[in-house]
N, C-alpha and C positions, 0 to 999 in steps of 0.2 A: 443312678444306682444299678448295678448290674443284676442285682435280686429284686423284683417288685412286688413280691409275693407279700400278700396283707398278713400275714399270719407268719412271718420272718422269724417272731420273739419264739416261736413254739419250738424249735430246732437251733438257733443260734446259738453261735460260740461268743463270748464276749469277754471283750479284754479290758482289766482295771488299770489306770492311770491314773494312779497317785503322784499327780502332777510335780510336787512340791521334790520329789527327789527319781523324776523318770528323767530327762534331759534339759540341761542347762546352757542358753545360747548367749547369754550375753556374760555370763561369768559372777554372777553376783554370788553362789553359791546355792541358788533356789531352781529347780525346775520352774519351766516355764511355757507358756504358748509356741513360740517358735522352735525352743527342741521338741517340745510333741510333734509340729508339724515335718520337724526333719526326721522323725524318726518311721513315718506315715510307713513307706516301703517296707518298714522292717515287720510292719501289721500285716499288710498284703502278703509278707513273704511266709507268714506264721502260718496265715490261714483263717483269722478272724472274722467273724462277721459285723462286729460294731466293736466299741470302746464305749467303756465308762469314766467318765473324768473323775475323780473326788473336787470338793467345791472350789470354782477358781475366783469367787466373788472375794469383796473389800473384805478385809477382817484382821482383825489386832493379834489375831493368832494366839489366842491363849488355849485352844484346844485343837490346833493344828487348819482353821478353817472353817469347824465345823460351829464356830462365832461368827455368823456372818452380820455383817454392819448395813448390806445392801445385795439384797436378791437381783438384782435387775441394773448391774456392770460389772466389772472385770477390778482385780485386785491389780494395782499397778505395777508392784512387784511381775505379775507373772504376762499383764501385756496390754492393747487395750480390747476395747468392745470390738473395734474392726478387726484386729487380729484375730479374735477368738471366731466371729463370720465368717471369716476366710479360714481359717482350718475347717470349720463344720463344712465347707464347697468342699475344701480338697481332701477332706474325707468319704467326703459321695463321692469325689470325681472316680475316685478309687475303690466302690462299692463298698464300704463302711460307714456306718451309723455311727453315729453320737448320743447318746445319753450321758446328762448330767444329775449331777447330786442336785436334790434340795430336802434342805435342815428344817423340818415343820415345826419341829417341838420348842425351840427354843431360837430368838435374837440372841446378837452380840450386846452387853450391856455399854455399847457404843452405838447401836440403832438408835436412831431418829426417833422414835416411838418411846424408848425406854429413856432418854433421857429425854425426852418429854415429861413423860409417867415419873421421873424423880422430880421435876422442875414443876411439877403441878400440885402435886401436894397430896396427902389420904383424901379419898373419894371425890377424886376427877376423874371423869371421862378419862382421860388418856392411861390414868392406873387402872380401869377396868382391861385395856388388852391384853395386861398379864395378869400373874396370880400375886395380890399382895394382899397381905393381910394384917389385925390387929395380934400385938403377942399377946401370950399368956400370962397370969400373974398378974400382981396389983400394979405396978408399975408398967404393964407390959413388954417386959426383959426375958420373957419365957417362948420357946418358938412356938408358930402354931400346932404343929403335930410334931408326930415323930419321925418322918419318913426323912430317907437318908439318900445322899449323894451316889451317884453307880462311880464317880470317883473318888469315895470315900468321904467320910465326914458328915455331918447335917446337910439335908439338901434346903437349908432355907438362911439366909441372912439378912441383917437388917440394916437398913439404910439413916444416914442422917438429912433429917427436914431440912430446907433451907433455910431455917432462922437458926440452925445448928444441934437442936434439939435429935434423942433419941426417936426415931418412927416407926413405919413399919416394917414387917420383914414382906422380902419376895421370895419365892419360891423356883428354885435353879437343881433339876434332877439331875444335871452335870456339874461342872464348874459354876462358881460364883457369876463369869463373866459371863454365862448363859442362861439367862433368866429367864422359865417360859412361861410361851404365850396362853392366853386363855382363848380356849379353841371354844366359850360358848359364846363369845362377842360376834359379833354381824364381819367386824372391819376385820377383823385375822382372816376366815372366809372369804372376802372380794378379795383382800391384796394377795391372797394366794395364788387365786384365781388371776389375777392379773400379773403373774409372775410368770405361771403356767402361760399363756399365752404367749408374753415376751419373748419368750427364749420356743416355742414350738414356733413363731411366726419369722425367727432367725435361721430355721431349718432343724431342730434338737428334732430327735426321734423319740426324746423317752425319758422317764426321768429314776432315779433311784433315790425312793424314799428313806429317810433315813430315822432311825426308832418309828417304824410306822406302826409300833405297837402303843405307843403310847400319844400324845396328842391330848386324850379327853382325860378329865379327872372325875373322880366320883361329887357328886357336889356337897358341900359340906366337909371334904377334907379328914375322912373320920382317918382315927391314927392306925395304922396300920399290926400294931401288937396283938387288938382285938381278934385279926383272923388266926386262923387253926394251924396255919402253915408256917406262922411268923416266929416261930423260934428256929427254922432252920437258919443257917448261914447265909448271909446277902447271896453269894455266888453263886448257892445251890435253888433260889428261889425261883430261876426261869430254866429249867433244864426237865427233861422229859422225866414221866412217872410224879413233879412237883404240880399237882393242879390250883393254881394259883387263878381258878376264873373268878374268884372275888375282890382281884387286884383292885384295890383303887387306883392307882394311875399306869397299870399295865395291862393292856391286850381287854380295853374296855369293852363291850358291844357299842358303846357311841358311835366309836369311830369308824364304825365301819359306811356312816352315812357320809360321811367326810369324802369319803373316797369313790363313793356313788356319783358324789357333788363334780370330782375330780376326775371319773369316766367321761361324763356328757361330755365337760372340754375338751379330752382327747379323742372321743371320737365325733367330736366336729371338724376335725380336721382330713384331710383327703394327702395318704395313706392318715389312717389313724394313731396316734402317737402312744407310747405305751409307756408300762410302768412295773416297777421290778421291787419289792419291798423288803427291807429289812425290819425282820420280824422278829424276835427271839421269844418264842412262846412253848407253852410247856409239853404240845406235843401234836402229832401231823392234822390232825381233826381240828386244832383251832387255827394252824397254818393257813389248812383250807378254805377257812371264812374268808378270809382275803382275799380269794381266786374265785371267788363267782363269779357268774357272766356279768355282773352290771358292777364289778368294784376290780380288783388290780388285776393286772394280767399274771405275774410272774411273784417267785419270792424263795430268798435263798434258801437252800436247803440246809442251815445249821446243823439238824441233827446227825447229817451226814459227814459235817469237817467235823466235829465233834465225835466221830465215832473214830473206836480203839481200833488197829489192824487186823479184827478177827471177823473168819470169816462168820461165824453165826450170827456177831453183832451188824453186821455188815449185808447181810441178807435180809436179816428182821427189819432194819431200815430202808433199805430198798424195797422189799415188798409195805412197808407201811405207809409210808411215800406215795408209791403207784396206786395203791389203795384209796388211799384220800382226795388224792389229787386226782382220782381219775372218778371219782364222785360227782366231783363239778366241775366236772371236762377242761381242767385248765394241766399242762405239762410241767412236770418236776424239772425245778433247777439247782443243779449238783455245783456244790462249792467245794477247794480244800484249802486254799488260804484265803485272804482278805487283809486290810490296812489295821485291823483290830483285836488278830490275833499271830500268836508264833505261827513262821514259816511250816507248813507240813513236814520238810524235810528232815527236820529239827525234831518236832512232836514225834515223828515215826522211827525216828535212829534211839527211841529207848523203850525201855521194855512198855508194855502194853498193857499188863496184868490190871483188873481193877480201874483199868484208869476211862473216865469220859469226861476228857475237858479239851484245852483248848489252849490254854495256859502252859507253862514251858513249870509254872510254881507246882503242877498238877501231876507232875509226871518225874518218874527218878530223875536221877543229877548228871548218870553217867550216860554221855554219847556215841554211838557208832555212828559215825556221818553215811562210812560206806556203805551201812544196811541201810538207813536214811534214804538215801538215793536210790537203792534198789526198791524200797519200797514203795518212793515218791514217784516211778515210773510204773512201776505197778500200777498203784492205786489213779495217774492220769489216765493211761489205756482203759481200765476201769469207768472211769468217769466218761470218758466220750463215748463209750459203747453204750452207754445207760438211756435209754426213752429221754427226750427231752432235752433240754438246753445247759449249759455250765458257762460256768466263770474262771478266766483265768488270770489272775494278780502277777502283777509284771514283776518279771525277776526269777518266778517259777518255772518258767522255760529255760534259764539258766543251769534249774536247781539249785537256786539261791537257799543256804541256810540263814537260821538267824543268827545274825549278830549278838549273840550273848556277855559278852564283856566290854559294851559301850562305859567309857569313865563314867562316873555317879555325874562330874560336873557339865555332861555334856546333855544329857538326859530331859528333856523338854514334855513330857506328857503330864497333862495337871496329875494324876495318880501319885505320879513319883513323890512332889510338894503332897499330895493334900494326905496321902496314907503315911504320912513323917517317915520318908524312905526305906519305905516296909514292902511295896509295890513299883517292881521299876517299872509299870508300864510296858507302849505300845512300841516304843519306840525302836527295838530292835529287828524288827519287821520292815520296818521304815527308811532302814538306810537306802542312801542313792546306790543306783541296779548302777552296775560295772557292765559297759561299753568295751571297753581295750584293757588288756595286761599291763596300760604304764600309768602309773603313780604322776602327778600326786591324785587323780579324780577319777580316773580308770575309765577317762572319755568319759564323765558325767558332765563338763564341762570342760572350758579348755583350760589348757596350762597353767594363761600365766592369769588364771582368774581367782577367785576366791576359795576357799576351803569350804568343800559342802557343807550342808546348814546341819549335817550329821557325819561326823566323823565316821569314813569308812577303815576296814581291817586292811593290813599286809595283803592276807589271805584273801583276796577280793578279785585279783586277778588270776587267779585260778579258774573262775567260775565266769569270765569276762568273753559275752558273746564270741568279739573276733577270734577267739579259741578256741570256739565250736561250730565254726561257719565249715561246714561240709566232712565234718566229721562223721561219721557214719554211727556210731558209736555213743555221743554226744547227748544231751540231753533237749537241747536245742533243737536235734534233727531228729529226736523222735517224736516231739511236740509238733514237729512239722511236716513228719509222713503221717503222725495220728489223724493231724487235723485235714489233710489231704483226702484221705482213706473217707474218714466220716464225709468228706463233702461227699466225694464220688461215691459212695457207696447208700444206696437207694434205701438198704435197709436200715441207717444209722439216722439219729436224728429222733422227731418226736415218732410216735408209734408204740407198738406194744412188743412184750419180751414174754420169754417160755423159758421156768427153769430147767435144765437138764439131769436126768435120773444118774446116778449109781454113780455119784461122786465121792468120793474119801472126804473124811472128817477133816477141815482145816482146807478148805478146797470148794469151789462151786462153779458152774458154769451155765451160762442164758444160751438162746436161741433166738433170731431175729428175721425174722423175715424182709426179702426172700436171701434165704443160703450163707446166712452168718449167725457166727459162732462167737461167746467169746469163753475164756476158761482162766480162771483165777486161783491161783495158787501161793493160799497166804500160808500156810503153814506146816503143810501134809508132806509126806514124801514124794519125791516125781513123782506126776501123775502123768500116767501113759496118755497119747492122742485119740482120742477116739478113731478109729475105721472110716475113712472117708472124708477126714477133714483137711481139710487143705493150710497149712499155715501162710497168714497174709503179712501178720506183721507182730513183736514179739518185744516185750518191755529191757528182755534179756536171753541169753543164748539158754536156747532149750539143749537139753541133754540125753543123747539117742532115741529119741520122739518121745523124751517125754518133757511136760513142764517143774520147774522147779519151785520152793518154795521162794515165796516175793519174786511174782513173777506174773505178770500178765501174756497173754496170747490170743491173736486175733486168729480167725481162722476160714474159709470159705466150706460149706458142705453139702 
């Protein structure tokens, strides 16, 4: 590794690889192992410091993956165990880390374990490692509570006994095929543990938790209508200002033992391995429990891709962030897309009024792509200037928008089926990233191979790397002087920031030590350069020294 520094995760840039549609080498229409490995140089060239894979293990795919059937080998579709070994070498060889996803909260209802737990019958050992229960009502045809799917519908179903008879139900806060586990059994605890191992003793750096807010249930399952908060709408139930700390199955205080349990392994290891969580919780102070010294190191900053283009919004989160985060000395990590929500691009090409979501349902109808991208260049200059580490979701270098008019019939995300086509889902986020301007795959795969596993747009090769390879202009290449700049630059990275005085309304600007500037200008009228500052690098052309609105500027002083 070119970086040996223990403390890597506190500054690192990392890049998401949504394997299933980043590069496809044998043509079936699925990403795969060996296009991530061919596309290695094109990390190196970005700027990256590690990669995050989304999960490459066995699975029936009904929630894109995140069904896993088998923690501990490789999905054959995408390659085998030795292939995936040998990318994790030629990732180091090329000083890049690897972190992989692992799905805590719930099996595939094709693990080894759950049809055990069906095939054994009510009260076996093997249905204590999930959550099943007796229903309600004289016949017991009634579920046990009330709590509901985050994909719509009842989060609980019920199973048929093997003499054919009605049984019990299980409990699935996703899809049905994701049934989960009871995190108060002994055996969920070692096999996790020994999962974590497997893949750290293959060379992984790290892993990214996923719903690491949830995992523990309150015991006894009380229904959830009882709490104060529970008339609001499901969506608005984990978003800032909703204090939701009496969740029964979200952001419990159990789990934060769980992931105590989940340090010691990692830092048995020599560097020590890390961990980055996906948290969604209702505001930076319960974030921060997660980031103490003996429990995760890292965890994305939702509230920040969730925040509207303004700048006030957008300062109050930033200082609230550093705040907390800097409580229990662990570094903010800045996010603006991800595999589970609309492209940034997309979110920021409409009006902003009122709005903090995430969601493309959340926000007007009408698009300006072309503010979009000014903005989406904006708001990344932004992001790498900020203390701390980020995330960047493949395809956002391109300035990939989303895919909004995917056919109904092509639409694969359980949401679409379980909200009775009320919810399209993740899936326009999703499509496979365009390589080349030629059809039919746009270099996601070759030619004369399959039809990606998501229909790509016309409009796809617009946005298709080899059209922005040394463009100056290009959204590509400012992804790759930003991330350049931030390496070299001493003051970029984790550390602390100073806001700057007598800025115009719609407008703000930090100070970094030593001799950097940056100034952001989301709204205001050009705003003049200060006296002394030197322009390094610029989201968009400034205008007679001043900046414009949607517009970042890097600066030396």
């Amino acid at each position: 590794m070119s970086d040996d520094r223990r403390d890597w995760w506190r500054h690192a840039v990392i890049y998401q690889v949504y394997i299933r549609s980043f590069a496809d080498a044998d043509g079936d229409g699925l990403g795969d192992i060996a296009g991530l490995r061919s596309k290695l140089d094109h990390l190196v060239s970005l700027g990256v410091d590690a990669i995050w894979i989304n999960p490459w293990y066995p699975s029936p795919f009904a929630d894109a993956g995140y069904d896993v059937s088998d923690y501990r080998a490789i999905e054959p579709r995408f390659g085998t165990l030795e292939a995936a070994t040998e990318l994790i070498a030629a990732a180091h060889d090329r000083g890049v880390r690897v972190l992989l996803d692992i799905v805590p909260n719930h099996t595939s209802d094709q693990h080894v374990w759950f049809q055990q737990a069906l095939a054994a019958g009510p009260g076996s050992p093997e249905r204590e490692r999930y959550v099943f229960r007796d229903g309600l009502g004289p016949n017991g045809d009634e579920r046990p509570n009330d709590w509901q799917s985050a994909f719509h519908g009842p989060a609980w179903t019920r199973v048929v006994e093997a003499d054919g008879t009605p049984g019990q139900w299980y409990l699935h806060l996703f899809a049905p095929e994701q049934p989960d586990l009871n995190w108060h059994h002994p055996d969920v605890h070692a096999d996790f543990l020994e999962t974590l191992r497997f893949w750290f003793d293959r060379g992984v750096d790290g892993f990214r938790i996923d719903v690491a807010h949830s995992l523990v249930k309150e015991e006894g399952l009380p229904d959830i209508a009882a709490r104060s908060w529970a008339t609001l709408p499901f969506r608005l139930q984990s978003i800032p200002g909703v204090h939701q700390t009496d969740h029964p199955h979200w952001d419990r205080d159990e789990v934060h033992e769980i992931y105590r349990e989940w340090r010691r392994v990692a830092d048995a290891y020599d560097p020590p391995r890390i961990f980055v969580a996906e948290a969604w919780v209702p505001d930076p102070s319960r974030i921060a429990r997660y980031l103490r010294a003996d429990e995760l190191h890292t965890a994305f900053n939702f509230d920040f891709l969730r925040c509207p283009w303004s700048a006030d919004q957008l300062r109050t989160v930033i200082d609230d962030t550093l705040i907390e985060h800097r409580a229990v000395g662990a570094p903010a990590t800045w996010v603006l897309s991800n595999h589970d929500v609309a492209r940034h691009v997309s979110r920021l090409a409409r009006s902003q009024e009122g709005v903090r979501g995430h969601h493309l349902r959340d926000l007007a109808a009408d698009a300006d792509l072309s503010l979009g991208l000014r903005r989406a260049r904006a708001a990344a200059l932004l992001m790498f200037a900020l203390p701390g580490s980020c995330y960047v979701y493949q395809g956002e270098e391109f300035g990939l928008p989303e895919v909004e008019d995917l056919p109904d019939e092509a639409l694969q995300d359980p949401t679409w089926e379980r909200s009775g086509h009320t919810d399209r889902g993740r899936d326009g986020c999703r499509v496979p990233i365009p390589w080349s301007d030629s059809p039919p795959t746009f270099g996601f795969g070759p030619d004369h191979g399959n039809a990606p596993w998501l229909p790509q747009p016309a409009w796809f090769g617009e946005f298709a790397a080899s059209g922005q390879e040394g463009v100056a202009s290009s959204m590509l290449e400012l992804y790759r002087a930003g991330l350049a700049m931030r390496r070299a630059e001493p003051a970029l990275g984790d550390g602390e920031m100073a806001w700057s005085p007598s800025m115009p309304d719609g407008a703000f600007a930090f100070t970094r030590e030593p001799g950097f500037a940056c100034l952001v200008n989301v709204s205001a009228s050009p705003v003049p350069v200060p006296d002394g500052w030197e322009l390094l690098l610029a989201s968009g052309p400034l205008t007679d020294g001043t900046v414009p609105a949607d517009t970042t500027a890097w600066f030396r002083r």
